[in-house]
PDB file of N, CA, C and O in Angstrom:
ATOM      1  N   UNK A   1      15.489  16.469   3.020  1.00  0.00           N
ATOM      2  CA  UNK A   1      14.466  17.391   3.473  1.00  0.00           C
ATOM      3  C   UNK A   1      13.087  16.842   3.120  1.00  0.00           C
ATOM      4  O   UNK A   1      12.702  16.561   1.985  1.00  0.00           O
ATOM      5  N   UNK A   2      12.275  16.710   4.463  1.00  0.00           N
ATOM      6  CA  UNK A   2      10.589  16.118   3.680  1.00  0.00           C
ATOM      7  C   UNK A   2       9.854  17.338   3.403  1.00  0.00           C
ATOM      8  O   UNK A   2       9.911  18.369   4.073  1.00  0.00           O
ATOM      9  N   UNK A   3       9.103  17.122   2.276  1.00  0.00           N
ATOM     10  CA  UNK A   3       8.120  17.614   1.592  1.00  0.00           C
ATOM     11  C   UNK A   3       6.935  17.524   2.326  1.00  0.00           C
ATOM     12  O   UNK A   3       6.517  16.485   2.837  1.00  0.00           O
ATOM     13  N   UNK A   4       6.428  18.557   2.372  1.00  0.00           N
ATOM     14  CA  UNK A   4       5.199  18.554   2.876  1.00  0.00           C
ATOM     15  C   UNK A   4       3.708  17.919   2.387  1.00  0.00           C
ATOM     16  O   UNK A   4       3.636  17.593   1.202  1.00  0.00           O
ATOM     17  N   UNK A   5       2.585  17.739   3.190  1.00  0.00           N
ATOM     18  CA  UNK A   5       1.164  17.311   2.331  1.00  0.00           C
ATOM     19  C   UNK A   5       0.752  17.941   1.082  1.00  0.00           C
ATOM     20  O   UNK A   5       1.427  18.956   0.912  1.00  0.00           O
ATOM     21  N   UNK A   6       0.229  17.820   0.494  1.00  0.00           N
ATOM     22  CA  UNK A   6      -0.892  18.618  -0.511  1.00  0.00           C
ATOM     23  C   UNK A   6      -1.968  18.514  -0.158  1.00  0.00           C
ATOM     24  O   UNK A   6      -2.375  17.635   0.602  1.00  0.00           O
ATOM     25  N   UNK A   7      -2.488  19.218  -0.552  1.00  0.00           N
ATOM     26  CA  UNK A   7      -4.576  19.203  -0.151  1.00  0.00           C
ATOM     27  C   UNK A   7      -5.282  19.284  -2.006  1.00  0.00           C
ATOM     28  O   UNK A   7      -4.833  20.179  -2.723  1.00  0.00           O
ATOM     29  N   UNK A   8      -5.973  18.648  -2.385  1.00  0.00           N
ATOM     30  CA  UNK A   8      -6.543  18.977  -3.304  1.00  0.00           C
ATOM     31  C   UNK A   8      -7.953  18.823  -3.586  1.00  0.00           C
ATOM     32  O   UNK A   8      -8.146  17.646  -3.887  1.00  0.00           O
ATOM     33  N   UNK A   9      -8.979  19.468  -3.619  1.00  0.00           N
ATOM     34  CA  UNK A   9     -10.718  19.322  -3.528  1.00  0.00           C
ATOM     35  C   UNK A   9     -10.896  19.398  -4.898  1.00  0.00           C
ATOM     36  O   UNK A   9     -10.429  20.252  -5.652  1.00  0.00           O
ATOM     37  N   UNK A  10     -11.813  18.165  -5.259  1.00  0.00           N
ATOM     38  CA  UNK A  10     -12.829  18.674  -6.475  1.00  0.00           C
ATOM     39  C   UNK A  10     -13.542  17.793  -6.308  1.00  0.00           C
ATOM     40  O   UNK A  10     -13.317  16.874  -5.520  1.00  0.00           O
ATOM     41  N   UNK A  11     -14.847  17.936  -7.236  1.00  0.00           N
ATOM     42  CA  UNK A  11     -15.864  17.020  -7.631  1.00  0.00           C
ATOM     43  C   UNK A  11     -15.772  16.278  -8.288  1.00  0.00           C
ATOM     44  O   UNK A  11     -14.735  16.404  -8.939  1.00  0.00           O
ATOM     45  N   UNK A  12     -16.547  15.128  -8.641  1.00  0.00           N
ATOM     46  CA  UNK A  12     -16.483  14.022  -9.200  1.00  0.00           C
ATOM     47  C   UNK A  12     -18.069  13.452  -9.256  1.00  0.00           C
ATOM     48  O   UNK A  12     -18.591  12.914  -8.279  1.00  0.00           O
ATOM     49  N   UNK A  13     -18.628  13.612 -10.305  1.00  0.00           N
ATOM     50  CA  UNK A  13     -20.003  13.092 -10.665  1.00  0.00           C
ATOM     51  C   UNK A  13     -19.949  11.971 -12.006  1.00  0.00           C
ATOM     52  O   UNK A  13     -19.464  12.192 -13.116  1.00  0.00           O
ATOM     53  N   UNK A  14     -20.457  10.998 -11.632  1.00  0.00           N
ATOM     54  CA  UNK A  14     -20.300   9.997 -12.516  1.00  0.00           C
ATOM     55  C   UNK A  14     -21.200   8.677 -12.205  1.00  0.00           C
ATOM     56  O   UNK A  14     -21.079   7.898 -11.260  1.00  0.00           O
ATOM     57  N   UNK A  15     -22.350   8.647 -13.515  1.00  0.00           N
ATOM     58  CA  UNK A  15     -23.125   7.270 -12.526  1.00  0.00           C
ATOM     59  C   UNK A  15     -22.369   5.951 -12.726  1.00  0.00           C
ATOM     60  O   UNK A  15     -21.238   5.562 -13.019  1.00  0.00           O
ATOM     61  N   UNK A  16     -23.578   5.464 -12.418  1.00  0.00           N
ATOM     62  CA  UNK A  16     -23.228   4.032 -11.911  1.00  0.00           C
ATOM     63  C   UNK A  16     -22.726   3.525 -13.147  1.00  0.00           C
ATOM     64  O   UNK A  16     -21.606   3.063 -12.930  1.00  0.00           O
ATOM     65  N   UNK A  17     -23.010   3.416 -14.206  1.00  0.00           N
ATOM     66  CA  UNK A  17     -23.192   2.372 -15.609  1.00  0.00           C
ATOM     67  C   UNK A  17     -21.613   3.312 -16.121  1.00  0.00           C
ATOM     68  O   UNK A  17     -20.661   2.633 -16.503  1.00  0.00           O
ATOM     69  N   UNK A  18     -21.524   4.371 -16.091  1.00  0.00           N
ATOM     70  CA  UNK A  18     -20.042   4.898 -16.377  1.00  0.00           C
ATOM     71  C   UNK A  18     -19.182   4.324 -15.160  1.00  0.00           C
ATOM     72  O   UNK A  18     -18.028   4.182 -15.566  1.00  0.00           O
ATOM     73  N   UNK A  19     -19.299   3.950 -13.858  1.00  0.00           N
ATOM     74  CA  UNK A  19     -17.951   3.812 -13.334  1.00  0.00           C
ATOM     75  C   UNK A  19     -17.889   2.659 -13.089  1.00  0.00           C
ATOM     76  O   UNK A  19     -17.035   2.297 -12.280  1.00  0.00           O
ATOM     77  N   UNK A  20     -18.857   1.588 -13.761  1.00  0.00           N
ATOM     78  CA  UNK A  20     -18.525   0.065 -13.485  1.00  0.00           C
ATOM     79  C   UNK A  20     -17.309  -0.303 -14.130  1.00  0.00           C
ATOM     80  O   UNK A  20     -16.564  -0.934 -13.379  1.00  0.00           O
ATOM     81  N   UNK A  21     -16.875  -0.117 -15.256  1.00  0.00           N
ATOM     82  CA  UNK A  21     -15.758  -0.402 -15.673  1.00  0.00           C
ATOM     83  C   UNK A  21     -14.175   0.211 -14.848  1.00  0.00           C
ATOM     84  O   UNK A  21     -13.070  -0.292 -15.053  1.00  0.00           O
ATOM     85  N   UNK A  22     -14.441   1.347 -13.947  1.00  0.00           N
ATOM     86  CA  UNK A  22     -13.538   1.123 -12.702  1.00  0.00           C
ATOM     87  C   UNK A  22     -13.914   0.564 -11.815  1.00  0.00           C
ATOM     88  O   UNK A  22     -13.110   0.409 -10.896  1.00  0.00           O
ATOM     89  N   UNK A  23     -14.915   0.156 -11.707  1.00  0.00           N
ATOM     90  CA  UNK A  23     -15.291  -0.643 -10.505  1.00  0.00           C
ATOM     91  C   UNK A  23     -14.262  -2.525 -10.504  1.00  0.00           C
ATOM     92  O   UNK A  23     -13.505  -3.211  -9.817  1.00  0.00           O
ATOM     93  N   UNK A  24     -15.018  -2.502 -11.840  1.00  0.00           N
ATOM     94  CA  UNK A  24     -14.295  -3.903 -12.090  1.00  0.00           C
ATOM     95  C   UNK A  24     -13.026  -3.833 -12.495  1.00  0.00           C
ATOM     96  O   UNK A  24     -12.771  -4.973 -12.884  1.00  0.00           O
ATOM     97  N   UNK A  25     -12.120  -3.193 -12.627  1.00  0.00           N
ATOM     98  CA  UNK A  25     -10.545  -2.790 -12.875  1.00  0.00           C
ATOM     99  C   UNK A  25     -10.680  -3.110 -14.317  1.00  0.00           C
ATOM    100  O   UNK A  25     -10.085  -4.104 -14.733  1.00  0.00           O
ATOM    101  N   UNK A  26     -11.310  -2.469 -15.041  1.00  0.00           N
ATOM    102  CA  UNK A  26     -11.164  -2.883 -16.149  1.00  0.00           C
ATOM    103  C   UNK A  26     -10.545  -1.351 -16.496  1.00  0.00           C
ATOM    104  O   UNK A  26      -9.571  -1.343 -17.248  1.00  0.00           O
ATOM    105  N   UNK A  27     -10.976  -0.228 -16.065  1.00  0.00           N
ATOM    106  CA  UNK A  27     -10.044   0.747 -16.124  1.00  0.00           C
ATOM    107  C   UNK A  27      -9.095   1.444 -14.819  1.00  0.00           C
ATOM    108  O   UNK A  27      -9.808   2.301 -14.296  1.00  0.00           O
ATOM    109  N   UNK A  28      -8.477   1.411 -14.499  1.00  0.00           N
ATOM    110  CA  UNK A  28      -7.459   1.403 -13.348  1.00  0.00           C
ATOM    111  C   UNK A  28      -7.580   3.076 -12.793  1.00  0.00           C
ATOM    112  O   UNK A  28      -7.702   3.278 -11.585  1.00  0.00           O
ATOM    113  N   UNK A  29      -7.528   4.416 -13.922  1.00  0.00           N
ATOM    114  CA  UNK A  29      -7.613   5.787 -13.029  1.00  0.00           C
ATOM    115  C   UNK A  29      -9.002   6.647 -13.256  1.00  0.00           C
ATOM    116  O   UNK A  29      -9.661   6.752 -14.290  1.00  0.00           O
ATOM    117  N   UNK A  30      -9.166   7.057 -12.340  1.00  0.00           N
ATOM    118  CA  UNK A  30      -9.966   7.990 -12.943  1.00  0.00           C
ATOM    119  C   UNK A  30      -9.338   9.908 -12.986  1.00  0.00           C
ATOM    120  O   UNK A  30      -8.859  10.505 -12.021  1.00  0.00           O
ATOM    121  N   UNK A  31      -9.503  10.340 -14.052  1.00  0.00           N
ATOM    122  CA  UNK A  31      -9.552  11.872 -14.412  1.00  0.00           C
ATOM    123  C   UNK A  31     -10.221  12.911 -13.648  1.00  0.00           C
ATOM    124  O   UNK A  31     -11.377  13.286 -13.842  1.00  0.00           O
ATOM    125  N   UNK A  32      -9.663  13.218 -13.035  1.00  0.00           N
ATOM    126  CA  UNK A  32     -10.047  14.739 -11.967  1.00  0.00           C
ATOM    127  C   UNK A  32      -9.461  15.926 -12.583  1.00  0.00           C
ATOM    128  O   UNK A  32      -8.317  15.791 -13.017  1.00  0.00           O
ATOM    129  N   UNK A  33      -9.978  16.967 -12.694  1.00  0.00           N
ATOM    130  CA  UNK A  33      -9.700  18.435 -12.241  1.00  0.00           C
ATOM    131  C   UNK A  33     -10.126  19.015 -11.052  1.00  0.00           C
ATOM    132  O   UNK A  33     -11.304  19.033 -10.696  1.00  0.00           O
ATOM    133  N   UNK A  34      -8.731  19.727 -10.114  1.00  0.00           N
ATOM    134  CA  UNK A  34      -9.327  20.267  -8.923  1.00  0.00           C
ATOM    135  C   UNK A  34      -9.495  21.661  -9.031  1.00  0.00           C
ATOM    136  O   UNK A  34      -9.094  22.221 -10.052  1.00  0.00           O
ATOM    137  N   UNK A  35      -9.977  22.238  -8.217  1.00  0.00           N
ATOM    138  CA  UNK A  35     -10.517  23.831  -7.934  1.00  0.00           C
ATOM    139  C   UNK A  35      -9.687  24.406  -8.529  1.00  0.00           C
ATOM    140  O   UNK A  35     -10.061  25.059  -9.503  1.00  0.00           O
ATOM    141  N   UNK A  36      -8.211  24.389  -8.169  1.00  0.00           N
ATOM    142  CA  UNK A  36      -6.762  24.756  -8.972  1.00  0.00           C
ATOM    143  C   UNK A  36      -6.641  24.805 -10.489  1.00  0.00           C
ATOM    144  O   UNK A  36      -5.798  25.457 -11.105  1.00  0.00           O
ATOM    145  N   UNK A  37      -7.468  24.131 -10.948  1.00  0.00           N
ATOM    146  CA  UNK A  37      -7.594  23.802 -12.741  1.00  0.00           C
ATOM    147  C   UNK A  37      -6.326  22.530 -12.655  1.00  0.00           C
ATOM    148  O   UNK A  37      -5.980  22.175 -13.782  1.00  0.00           O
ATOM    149  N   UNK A  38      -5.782  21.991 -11.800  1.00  0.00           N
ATOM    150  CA  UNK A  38      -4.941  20.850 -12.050  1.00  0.00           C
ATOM    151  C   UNK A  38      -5.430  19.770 -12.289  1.00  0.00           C
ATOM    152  O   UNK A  38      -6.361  19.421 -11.562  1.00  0.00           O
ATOM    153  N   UNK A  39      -4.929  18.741 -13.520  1.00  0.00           N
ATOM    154  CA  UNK A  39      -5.532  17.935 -13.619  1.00  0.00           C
ATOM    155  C   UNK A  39      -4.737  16.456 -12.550  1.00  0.00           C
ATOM    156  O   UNK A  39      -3.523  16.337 -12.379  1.00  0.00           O
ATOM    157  N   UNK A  40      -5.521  15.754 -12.128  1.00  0.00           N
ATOM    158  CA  UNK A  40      -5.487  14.653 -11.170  1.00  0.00           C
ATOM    159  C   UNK A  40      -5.527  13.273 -11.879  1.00  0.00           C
ATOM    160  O   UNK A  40      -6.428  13.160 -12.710  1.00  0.00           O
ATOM    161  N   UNK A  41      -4.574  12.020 -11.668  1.00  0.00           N
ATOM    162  CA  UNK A  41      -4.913  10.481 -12.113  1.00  0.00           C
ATOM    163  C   UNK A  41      -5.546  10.038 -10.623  1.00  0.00           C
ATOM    164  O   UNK A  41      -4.707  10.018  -9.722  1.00  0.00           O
ATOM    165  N   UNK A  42      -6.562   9.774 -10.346  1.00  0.00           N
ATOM    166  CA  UNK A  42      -6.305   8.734  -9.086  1.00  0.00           C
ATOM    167  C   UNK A  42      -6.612   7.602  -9.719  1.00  0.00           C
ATOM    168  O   UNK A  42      -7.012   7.353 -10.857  1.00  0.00           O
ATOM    169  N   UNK A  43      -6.244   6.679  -8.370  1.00  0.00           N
ATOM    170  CA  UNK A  43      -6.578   4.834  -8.663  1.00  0.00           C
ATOM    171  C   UNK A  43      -7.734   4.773  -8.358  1.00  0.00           C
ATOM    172  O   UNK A  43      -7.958   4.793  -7.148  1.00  0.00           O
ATOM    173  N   UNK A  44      -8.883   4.679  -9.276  1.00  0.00           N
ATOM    174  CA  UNK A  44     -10.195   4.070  -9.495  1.00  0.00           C
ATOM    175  C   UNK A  44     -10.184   3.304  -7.429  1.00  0.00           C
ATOM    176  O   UNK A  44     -11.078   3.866  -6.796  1.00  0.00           O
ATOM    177  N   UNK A  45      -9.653   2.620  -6.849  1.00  0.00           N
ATOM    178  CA  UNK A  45      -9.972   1.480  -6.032  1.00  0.00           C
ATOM    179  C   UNK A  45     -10.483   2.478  -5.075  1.00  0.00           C
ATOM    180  O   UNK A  45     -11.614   2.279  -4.633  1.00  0.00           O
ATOM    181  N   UNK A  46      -9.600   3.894  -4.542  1.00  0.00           N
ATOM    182  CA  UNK A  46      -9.899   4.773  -3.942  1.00  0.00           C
ATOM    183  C   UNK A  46     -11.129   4.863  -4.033  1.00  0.00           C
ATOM    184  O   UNK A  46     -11.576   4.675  -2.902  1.00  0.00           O
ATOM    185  N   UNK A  47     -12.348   5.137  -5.103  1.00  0.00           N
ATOM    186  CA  UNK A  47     -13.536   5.662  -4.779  1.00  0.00           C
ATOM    187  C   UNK A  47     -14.368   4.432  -4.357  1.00  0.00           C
ATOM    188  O   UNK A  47     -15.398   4.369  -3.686  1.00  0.00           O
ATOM    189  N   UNK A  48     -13.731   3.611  -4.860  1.00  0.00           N
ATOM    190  CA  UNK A  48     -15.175   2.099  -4.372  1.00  0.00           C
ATOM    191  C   UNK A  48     -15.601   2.192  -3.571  1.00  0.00           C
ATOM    192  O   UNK A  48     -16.682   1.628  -3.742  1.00  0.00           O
ATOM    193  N   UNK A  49     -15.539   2.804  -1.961  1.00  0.00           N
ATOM    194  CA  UNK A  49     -16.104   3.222  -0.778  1.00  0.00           C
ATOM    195  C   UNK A  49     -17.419   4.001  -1.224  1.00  0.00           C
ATOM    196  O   UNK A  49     -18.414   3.337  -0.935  1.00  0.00           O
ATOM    197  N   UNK A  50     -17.692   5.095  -1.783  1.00  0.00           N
ATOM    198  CA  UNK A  50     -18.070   6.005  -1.896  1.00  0.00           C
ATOM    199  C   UNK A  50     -19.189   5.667  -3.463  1.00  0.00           C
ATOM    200  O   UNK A  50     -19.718   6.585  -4.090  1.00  0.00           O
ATOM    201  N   UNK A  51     -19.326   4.312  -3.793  1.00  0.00           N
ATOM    202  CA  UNK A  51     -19.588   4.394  -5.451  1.00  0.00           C
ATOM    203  C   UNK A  51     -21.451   3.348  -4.583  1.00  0.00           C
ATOM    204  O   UNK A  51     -21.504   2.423  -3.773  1.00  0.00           O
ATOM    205  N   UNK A  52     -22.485   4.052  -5.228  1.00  0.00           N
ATOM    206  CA  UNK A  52     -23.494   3.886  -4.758  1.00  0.00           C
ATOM    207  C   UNK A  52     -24.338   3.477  -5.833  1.00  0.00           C
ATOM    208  O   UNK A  52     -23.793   3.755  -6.901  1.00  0.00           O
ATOM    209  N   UNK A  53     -25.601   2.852  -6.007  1.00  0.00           N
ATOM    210  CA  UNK A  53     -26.327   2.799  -7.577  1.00  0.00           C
ATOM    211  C   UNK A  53     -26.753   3.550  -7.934  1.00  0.00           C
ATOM    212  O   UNK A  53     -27.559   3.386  -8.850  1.00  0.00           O
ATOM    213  N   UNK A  54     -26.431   5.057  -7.350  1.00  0.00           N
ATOM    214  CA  UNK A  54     -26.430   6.302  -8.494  1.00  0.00           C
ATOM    215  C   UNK A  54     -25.483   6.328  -8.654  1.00  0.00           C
ATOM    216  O   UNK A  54     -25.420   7.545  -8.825  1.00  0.00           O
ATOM    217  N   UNK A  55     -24.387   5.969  -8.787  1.00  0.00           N
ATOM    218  CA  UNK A  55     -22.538   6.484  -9.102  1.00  0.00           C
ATOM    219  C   UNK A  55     -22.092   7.355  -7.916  1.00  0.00           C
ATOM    220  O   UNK A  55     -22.186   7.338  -6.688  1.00  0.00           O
ATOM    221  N   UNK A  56     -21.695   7.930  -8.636  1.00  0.00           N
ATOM    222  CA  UNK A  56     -20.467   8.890  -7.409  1.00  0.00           C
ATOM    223  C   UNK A  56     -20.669  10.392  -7.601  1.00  0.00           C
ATOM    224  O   UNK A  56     -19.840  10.970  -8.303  1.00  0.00           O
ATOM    225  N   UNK A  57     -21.424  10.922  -7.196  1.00  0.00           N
ATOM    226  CA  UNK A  57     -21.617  12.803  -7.223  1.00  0.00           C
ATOM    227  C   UNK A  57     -21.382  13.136  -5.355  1.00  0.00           C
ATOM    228  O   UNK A  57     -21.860  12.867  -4.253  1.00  0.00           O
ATOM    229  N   UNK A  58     -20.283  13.909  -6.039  1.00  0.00           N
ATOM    230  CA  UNK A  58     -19.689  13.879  -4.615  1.00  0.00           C
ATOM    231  C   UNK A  58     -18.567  14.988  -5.034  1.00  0.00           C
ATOM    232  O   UNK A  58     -17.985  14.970  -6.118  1.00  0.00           O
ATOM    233  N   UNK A  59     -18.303  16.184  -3.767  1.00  0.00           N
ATOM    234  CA  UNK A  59     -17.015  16.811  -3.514  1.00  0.00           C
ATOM    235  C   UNK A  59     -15.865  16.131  -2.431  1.00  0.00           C
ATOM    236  O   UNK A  59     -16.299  15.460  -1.495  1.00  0.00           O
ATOM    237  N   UNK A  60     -15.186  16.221  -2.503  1.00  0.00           N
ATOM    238  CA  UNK A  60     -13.723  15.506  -2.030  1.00  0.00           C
ATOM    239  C   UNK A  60     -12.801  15.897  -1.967  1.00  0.00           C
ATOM    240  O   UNK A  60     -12.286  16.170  -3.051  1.00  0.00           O
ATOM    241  N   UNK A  61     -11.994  16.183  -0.713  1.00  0.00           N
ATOM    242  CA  UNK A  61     -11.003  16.454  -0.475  1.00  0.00           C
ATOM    243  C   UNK A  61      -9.647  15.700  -0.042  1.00  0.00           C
ATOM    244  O   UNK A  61      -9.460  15.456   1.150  1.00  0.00           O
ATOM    245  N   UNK A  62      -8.795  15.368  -0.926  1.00  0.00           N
ATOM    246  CA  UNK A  62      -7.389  14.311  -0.905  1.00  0.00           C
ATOM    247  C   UNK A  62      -6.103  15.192  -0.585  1.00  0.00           C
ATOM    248  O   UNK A  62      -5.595  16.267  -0.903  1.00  0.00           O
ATOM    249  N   UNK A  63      -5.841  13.887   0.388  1.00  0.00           N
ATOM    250  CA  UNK A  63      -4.438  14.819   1.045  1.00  0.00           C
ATOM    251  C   UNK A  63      -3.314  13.252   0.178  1.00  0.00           C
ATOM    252  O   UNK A  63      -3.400  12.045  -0.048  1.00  0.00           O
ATOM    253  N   UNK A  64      -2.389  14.396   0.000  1.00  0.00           N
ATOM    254  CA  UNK A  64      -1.034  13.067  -0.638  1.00  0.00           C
ATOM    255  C   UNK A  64       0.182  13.737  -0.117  1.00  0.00           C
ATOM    256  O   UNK A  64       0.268  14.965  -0.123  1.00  0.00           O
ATOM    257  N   UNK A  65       1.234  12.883   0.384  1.00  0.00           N
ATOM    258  CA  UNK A  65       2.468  13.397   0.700  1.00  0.00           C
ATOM    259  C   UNK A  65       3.090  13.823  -0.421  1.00  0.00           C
ATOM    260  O   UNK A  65       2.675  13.936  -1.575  1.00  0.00           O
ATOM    261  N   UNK A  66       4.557  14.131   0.266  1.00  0.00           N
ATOM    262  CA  UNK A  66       5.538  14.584  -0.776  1.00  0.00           C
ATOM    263  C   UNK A  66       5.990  13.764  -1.607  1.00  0.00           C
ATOM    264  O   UNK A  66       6.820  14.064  -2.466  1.00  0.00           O
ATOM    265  N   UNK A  67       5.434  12.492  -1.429  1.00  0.00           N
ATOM    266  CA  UNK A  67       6.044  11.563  -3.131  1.00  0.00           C
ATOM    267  C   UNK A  67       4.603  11.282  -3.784  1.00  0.00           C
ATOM    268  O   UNK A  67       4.535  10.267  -4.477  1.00  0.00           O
ATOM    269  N   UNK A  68       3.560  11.986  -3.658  1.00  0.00           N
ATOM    270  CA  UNK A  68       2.405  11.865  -3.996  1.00  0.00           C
ATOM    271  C   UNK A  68       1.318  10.500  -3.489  1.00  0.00           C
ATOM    272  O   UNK A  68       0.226  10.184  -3.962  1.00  0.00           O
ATOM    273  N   UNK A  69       1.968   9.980  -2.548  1.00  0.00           N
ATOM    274  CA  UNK A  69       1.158   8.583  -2.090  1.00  0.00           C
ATOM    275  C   UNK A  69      -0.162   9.327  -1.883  1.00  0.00           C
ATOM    276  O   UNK A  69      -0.029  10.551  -1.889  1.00  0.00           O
ATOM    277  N   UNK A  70      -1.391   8.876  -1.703  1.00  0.00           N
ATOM    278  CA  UNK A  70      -2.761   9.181  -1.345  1.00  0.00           C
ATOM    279  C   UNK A  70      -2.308   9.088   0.436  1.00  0.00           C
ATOM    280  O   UNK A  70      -1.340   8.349   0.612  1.00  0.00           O
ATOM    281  N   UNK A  71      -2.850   9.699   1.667  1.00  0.00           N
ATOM    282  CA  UNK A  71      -3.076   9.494   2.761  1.00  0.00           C
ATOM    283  C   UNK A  71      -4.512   9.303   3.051  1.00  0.00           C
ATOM    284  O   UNK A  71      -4.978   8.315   3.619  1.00  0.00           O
ATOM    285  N   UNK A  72      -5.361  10.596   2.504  1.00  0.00           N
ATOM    286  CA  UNK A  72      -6.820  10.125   2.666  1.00  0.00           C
ATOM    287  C   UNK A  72      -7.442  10.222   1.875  1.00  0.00           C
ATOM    288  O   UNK A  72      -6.877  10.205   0.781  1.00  0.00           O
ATOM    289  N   UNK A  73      -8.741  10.359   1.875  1.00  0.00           N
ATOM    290  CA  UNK A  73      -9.438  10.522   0.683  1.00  0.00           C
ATOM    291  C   UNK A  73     -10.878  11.182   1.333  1.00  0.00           C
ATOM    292  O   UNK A  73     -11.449  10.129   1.616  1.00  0.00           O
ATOM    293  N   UNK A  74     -11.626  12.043   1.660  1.00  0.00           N
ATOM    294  CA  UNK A  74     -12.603  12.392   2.468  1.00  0.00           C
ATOM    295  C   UNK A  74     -13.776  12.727   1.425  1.00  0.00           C
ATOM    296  O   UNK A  74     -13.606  13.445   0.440  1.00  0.00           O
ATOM    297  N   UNK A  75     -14.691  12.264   1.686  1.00  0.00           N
ATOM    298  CA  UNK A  75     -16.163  13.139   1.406  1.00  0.00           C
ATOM    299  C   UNK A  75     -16.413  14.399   1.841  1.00  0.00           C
ATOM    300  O   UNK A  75     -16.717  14.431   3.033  1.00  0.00           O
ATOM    301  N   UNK A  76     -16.387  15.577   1.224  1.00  0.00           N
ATOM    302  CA  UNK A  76     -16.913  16.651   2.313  1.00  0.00           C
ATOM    303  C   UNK A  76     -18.128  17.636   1.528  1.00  0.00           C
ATOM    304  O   UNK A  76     -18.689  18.537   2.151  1.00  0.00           O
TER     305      UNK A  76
END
């Protein structure tokens, strides 16, 4: 039986000089809490799109299947 998507939104504010060390894989997840109060690992590589020389202040909404793979990752 497949499992359905998840949806999960939260924010994520963090400058630049804090997320270089995911930038450069020197730390691999970063720590989320979503709206839900659940706490989240993602893979740091996910935000590199989105990581600017102010850092990353941004809301986001991630969809993951039923074995938790990431599908997207959106700015909203």
């Amino acid at each position: 039986m497949q499992q359905s998507n998840q949806v999960f939104q939260f924010s994520l504010n963090i400058s630049y000089d804090d997320f270089l060390p995911y930038y450069r894989g020197q730390v691999t997840k970063v720590e989320v809490v979503d709206t839900a109060g659940r706490t989240l690992w993602i893979s740091a590589r996910h935000f590199r799109p989105f990581f600017t020389r102010s850092g990353i202040r941004a809301y986001f909404e991630m969809v993951v299947d039923g074995q938790g793979n990431l599908i997207q990752l959106n700015k909203i």
